[in-house]
Each structure stands twice: as structure tokens, then as C-alpha cells.
Backbone as a chain_set.jsonl record, in Angstrom:
{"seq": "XXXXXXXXXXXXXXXXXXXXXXXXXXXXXXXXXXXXXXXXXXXXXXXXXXXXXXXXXXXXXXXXXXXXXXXXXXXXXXXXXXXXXXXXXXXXXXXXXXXXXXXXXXXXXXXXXXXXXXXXXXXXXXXXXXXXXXXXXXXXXXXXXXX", "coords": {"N": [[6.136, -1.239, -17.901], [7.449, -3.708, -15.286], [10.431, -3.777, -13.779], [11.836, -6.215, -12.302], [13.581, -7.283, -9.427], [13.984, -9.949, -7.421], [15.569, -10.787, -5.822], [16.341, -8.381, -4.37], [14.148, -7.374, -3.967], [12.963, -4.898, -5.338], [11.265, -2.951, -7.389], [11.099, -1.469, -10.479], [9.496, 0.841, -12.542], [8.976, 0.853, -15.913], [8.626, 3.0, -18.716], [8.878, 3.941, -20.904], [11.409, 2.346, -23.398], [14.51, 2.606, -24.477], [17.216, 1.274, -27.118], [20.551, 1.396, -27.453], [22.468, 0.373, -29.74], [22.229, -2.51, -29.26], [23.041, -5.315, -27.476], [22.276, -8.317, -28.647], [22.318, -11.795, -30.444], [23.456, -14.621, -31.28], [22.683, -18.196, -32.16], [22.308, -19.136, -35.096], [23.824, -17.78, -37.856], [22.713, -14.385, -38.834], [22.336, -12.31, -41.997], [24.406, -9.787, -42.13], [26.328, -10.988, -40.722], [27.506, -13.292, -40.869], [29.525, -12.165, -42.738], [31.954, -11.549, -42.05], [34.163, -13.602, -40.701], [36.063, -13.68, -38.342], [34.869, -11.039, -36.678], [32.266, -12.412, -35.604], [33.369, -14.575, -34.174], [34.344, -12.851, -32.313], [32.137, -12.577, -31.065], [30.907, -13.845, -30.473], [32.739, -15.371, -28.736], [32.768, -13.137, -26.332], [29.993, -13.037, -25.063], [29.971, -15.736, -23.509], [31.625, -14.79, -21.347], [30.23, -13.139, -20.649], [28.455, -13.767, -19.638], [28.404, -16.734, -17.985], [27.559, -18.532, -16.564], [25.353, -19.209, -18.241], [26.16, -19.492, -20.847], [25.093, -20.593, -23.684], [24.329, -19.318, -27.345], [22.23, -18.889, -27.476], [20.636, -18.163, -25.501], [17.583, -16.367, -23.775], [18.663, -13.6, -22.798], [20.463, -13.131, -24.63], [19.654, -13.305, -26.718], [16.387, -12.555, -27.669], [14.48, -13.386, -29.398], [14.985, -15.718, -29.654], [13.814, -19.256, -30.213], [12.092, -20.473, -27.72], [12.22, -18.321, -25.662], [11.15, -15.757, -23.572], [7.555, -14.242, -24.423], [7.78, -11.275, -26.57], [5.351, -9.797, -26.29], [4.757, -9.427, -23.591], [6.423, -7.291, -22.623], [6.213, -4.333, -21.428], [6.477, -1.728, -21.643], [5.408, 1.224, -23.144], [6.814, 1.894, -25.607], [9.103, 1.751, -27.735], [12.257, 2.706, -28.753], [15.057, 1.616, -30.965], [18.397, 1.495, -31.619], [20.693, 0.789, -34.351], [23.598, 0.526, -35.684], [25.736, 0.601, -39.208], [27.925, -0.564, -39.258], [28.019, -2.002, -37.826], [28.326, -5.323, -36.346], [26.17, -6.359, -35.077], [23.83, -4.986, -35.662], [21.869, -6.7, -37.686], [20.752, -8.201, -36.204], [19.456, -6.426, -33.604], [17.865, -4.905, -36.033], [16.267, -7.42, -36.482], [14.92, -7.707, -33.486], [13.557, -5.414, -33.532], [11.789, -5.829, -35.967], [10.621, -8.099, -34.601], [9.279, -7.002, -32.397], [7.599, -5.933, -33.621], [5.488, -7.339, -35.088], [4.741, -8.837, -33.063], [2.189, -9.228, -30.817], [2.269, -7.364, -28.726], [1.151, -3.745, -27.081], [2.533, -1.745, -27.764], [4.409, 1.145, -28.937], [7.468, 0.73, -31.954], [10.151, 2.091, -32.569], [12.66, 2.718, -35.102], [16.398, 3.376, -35.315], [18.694, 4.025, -37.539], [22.16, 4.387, -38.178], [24.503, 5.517, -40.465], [27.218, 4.571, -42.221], [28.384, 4.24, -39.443], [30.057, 1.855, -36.978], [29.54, -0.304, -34.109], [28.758, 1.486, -31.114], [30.138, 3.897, -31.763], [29.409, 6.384, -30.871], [30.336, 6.874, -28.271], [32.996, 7.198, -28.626], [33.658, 9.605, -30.553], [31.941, 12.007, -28.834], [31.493, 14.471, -29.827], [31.208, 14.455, -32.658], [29.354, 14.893, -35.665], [27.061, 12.7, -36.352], [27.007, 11.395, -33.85], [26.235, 13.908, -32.307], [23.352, 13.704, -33.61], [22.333, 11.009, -33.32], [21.952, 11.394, -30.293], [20.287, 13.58, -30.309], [17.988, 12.464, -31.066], [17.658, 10.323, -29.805], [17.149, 12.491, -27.142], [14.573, 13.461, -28.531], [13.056, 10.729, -28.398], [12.212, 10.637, -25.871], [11.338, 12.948, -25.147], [9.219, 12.606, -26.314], [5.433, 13.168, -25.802], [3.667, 11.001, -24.388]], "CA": [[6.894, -2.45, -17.657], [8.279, -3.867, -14.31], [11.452, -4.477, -14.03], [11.841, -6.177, -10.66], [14.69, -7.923, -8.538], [13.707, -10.697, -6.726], [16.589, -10.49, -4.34], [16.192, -7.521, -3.391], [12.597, -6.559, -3.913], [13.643, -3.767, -5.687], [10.495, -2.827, -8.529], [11.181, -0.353, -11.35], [8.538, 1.162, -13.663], [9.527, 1.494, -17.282], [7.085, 4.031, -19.698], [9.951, 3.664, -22.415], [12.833, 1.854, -23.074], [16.16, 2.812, -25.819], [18.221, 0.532, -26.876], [21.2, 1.79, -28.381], [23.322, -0.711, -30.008], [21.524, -3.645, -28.591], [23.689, -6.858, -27.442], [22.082, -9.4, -29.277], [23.385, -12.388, -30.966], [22.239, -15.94, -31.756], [23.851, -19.516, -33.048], [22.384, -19.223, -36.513], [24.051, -16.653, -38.253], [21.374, -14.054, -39.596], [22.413, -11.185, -42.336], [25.774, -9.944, -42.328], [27.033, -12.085, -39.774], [28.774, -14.276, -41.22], [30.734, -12.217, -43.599], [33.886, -11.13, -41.235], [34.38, -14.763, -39.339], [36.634, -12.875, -37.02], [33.888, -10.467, -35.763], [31.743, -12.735, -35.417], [34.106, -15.477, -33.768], [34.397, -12.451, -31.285], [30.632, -11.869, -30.342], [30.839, -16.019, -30.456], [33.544, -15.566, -27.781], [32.114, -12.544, -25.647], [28.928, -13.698, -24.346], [30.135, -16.776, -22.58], [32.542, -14.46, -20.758], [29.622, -11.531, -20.348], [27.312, -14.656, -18.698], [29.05, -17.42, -17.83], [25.802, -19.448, -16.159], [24.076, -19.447, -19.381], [26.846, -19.028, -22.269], [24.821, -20.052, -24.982], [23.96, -17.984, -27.857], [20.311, -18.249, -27.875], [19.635, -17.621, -24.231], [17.19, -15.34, -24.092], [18.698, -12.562, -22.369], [21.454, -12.553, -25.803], [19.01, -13.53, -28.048], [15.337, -12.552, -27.332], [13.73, -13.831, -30.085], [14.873, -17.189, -29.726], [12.732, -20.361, -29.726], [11.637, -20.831, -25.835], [12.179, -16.993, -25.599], [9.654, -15.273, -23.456], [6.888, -13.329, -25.261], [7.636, -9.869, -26.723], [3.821, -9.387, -25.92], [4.834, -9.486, -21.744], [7.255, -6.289, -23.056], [4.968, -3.883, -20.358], [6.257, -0.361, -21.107], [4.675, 1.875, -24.364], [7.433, 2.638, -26.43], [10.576, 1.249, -27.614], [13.675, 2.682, -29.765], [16.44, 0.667, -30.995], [19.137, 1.989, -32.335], [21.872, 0.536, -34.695], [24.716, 1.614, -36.65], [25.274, 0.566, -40.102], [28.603, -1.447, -39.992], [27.729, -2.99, -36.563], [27.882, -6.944, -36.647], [24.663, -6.877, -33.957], [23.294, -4.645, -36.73], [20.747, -7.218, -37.953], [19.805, -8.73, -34.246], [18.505, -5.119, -33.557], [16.851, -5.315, -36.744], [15.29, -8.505, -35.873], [14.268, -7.66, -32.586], [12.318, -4.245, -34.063], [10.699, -6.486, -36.602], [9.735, -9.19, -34.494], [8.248, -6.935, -31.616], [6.453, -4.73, -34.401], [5.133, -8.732, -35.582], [4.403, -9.684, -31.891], [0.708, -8.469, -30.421], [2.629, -5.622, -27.836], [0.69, -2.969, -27.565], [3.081, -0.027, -27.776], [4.34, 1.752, -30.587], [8.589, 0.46, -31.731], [10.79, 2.854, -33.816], [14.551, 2.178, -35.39], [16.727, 4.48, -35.937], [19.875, 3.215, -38.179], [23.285, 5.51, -38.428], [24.767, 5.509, -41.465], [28.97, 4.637, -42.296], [29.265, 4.022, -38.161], [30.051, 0.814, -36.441], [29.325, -0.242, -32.768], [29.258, 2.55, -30.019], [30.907, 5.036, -32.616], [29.235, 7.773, -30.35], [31.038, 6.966, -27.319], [34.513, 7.445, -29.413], [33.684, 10.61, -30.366], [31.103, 12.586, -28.825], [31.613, 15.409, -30.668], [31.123, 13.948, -34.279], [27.801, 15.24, -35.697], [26.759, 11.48, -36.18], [26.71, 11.199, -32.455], [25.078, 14.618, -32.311], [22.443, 13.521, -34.156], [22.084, 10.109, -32.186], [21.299, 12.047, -28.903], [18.869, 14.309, -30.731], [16.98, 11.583, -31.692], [17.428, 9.938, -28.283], [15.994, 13.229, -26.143], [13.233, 13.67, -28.866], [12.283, 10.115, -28.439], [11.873, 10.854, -24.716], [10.585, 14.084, -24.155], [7.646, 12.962, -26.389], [4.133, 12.961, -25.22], [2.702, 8.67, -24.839]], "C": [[7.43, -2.37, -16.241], [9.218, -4.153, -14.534], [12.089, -5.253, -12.564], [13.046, -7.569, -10.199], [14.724, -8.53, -7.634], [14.575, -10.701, -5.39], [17.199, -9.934, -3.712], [15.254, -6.836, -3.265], [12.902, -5.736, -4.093], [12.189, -3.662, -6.932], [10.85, -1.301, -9.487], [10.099, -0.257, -12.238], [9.316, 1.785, -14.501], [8.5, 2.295, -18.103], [8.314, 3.694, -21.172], [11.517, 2.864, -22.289], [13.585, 1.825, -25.017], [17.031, 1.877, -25.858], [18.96, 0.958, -27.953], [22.317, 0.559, -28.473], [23.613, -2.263, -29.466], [22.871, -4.618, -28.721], [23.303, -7.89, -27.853], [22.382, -10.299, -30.437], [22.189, -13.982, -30.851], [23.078, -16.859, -32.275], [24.097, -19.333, -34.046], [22.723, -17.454, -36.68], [23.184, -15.973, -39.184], [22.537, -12.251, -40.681], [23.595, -11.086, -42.665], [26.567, -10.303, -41.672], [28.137, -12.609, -40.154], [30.041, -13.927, -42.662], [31.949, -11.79, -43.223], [33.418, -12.79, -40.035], [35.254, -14.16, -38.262], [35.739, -12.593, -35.994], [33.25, -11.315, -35.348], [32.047, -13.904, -34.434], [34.424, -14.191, -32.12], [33.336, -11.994, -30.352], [30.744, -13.566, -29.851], [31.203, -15.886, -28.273], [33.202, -14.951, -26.234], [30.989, -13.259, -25.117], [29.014, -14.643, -23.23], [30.987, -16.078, -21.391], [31.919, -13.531, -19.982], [28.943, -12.697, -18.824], [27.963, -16.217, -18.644], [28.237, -18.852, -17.551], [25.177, -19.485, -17.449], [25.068, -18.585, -20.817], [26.245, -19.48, -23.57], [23.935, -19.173, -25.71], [22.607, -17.814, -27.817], [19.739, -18.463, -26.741], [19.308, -16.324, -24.379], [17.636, -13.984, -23.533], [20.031, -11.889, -23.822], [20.528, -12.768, -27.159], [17.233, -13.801, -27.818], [14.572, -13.091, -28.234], [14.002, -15.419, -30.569], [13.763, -18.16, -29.912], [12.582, -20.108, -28.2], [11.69, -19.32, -25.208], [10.884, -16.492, -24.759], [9.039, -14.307, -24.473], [6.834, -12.4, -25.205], [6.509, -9.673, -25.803], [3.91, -8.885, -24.393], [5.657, -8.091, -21.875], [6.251, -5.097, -22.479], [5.29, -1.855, -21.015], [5.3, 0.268, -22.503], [4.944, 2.341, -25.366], [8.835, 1.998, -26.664], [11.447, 1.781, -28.878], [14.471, 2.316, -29.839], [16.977, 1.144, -32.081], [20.385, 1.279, -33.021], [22.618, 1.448, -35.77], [25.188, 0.398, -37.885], [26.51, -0.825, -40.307], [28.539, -2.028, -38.641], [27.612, -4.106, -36.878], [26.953, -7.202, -36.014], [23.897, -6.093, -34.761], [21.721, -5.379, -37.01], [20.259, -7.927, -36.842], [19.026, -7.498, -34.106], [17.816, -4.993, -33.996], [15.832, -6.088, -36.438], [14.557, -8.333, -34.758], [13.003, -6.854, -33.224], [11.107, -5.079, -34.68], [9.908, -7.228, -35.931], [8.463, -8.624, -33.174], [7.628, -5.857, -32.508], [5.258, -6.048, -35.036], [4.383, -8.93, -34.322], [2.36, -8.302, -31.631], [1.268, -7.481, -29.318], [1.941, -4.595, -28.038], [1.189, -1.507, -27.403], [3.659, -0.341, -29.335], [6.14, 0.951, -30.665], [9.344, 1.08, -32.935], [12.05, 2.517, -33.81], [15.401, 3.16, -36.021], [18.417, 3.63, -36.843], [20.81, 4.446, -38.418], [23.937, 5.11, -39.775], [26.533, 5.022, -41.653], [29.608, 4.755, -40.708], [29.204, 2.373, -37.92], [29.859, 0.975, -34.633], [29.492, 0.843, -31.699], [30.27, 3.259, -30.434], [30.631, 6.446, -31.483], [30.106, 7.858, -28.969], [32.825, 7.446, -27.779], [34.524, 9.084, -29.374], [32.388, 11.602, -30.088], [30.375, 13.781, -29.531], [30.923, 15.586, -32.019], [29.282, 13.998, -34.672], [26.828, 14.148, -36.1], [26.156, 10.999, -34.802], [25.563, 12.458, -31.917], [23.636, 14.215, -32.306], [21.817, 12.008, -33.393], [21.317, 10.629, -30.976], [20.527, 12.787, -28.794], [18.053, 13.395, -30.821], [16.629, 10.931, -30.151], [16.1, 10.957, -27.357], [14.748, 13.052, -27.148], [12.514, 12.726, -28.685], [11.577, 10.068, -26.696], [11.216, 11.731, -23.955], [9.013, 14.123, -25.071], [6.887, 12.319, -25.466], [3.994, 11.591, -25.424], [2.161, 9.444, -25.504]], "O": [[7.847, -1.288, -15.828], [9.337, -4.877, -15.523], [12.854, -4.597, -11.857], [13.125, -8.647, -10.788], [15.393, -8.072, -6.707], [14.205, -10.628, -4.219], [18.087, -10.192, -2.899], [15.252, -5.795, -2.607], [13.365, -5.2, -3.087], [12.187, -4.753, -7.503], [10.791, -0.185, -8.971], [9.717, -1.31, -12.748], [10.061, 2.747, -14.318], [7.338, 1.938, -17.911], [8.098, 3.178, -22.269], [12.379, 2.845, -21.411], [13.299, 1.327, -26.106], [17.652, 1.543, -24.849], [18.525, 1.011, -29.103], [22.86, -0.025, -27.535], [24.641, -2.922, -29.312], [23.582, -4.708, -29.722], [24.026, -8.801, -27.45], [22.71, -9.725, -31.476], [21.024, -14.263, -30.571], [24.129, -16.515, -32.815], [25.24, -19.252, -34.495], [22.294, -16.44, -36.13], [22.81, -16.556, -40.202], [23.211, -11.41, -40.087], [24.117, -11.949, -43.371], [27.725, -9.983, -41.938], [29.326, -12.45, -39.878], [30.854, -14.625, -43.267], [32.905, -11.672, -43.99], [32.69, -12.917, -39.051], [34.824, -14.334, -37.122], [35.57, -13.199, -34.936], [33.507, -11.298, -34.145], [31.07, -14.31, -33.804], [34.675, -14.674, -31.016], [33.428, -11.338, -29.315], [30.58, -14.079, -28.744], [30.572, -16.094, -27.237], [33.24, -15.628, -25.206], [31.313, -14.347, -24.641], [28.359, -14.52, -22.194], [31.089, -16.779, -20.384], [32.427, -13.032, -18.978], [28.957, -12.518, -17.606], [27.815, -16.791, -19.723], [28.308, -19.916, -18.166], [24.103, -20.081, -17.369], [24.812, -17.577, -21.474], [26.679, -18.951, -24.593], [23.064, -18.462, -25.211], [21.962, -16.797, -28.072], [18.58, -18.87, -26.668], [19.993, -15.392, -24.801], [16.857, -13.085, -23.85], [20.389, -10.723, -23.984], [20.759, -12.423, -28.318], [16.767, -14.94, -27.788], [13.548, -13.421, -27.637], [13.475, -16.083, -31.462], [12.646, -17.688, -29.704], [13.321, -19.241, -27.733], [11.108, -19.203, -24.13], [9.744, -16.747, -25.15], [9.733, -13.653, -25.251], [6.183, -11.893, -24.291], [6.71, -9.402, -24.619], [3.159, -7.984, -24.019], [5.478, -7.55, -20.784], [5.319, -4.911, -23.262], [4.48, -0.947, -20.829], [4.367, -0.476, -22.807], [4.2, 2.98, -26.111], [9.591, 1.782, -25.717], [11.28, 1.235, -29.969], [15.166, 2.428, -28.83], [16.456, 1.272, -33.189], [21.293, 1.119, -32.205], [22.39, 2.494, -36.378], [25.01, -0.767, -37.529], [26.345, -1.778, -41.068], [29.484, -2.811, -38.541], [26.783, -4.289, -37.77], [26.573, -8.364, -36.156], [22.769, -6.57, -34.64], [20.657, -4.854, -36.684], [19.048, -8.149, -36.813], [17.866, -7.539, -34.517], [16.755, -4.86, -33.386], [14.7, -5.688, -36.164], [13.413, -8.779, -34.847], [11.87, -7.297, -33.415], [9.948, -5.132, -34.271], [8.715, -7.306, -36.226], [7.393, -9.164, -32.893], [7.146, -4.873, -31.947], [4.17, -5.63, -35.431], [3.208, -9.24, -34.52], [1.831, -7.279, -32.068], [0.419, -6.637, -29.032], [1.925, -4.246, -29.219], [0.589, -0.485, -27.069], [3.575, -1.176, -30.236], [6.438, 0.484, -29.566], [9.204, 0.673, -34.088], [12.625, 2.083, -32.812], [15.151, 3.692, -37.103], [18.952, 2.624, -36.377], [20.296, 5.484, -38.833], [23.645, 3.941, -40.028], [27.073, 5.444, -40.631], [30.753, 5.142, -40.472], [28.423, 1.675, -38.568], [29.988, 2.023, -34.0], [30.679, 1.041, -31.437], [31.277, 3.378, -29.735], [31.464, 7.335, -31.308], [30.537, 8.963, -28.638], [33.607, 8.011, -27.015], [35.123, 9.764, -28.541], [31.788, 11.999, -31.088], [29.18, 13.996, -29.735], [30.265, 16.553, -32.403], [28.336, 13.393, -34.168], [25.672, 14.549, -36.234], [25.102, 10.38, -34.656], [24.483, 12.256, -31.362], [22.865, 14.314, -31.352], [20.692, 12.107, -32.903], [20.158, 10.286, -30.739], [19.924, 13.014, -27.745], [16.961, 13.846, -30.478], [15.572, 11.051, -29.532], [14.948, 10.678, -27.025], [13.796, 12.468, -26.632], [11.313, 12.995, -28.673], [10.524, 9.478, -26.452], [10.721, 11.666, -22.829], [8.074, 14.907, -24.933], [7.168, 11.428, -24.665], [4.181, 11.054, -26.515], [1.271, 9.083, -26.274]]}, "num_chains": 1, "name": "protein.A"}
């Protein structure tokens, strides 16, 4: 994958890309969304504040699998892990993404790893906590394998 910066001609090559605790989000509420209106009234709220030019929810850079969305398929590198955690409200977006680029014609491989009794960026809290351990094992191993 490129990842490139028009205004500053800047090109990056990707071979893999991790996503831990993906930012994605969407109008229609998918999963367990909509059972804390709070949380969800605060992902609502975030976004417009993250991107201000393009606050709603199903632009594609918050919600890739939108309608008008570009195509997984253009997704260039060979490998993708996405990671969520179990009481995360972006939880099932992550989901969704996995599914839809394991659905889409991409031709790399896309694994999910799910944590169990954590919520959002639990590992940054405590690094320590053999939850997080186990996160960053999974991380290097998905990196130091062989394409």
C-alpha cells in the first residue's frame, strides 16, 4: 500500500497494517451501539470535533464501509490485524470492517483478534496487566511473521 501526501509529496510503503481499537463509527447504529445512549451520544459527539471539514458519521475516513466509501479492494498492503476489545462501543465497526474486507476481492490475508472483559485502549491504562501483555504478543507475532 501507498500511503502518500499530496502536499508534501511524501510516499510511504505499507507491507502490513494493525489496527488496534479502530475509530470507526457510522449513523446507523450497528450491534451494541445503541445499548448505552450515552456512549454512543459520545462517539456521536467526538468525530465532528476529531474532523470538523467532514463531521459526518459515514465519511469514509470514520466509517469505511460506508455507501460511496472507496473500495476495500484499493487496500494495497498484504496483511491486516484489527484488534478490538470486548466492551468497546467501536467493538462491532472493527468487526464490520474485518468482515467486510475478508467479503471484499483484496488480495491479502485479514485476522481479528478480540480481548476479552476489556473496553477501549485498556492497554494503554495499564501496561502491565497480562491482557495488555498478551495484546503486544500478538501484535509483534503478527509482524515479525514471514508474507
Amino acid at each position: 500500500m501507498v500511503a502518500e501526501e499530496a502536499e508534501f509529496g511524501t510516499k510511504v510503503n505499507l507491507v502490513e497494517l494493525a489496527l488496534v481499537h479502530p475509530f470507526f463509527w457510522g449513523s446507523n447504529p450497528i450491534g451494541s451501539e445503541s445499548v448505552d445512549p450515552g456512549r454512543r451520544a459520545s462517539v456521536d459527539w467526538l468525530w465532528p470535533f476529531v474532523c470538523p471539514s467532514a463531521p459526518d458519521s459515514d465519511d469514509p475516513r470514520v466509517n469505511p464501509v460506508a455507501e460511496g466509501a472507496p473500495s476495500l479492494v484499493g487496500l494495497g498492503c498484504r496483511r491486516v490485524l484489527v484488534c478490538v476489545a470486548e466492551k468497546d462501543v467501536l467493538k462491532d465497526r472493527g468487526w464490520l470492517y474485518y468482515e467486510a474486507l475478508g467479503r471484499s476481492r483484496w488480495m491479502g490475508v485479514v485476522e481479528i483478534k478480540e480481548t476479552e472483559s476489556e473496553d477501549h485502549a485498556f492497554h494503554l491504562n495499564d501496561l502491565e496487566c497480562e491482557k495488555a501483555k498478551d495484546l503486544i504478543r500478538s501484535l509483534a507475532a503478527f509482524f515479525n511473521r514471514l508474507p
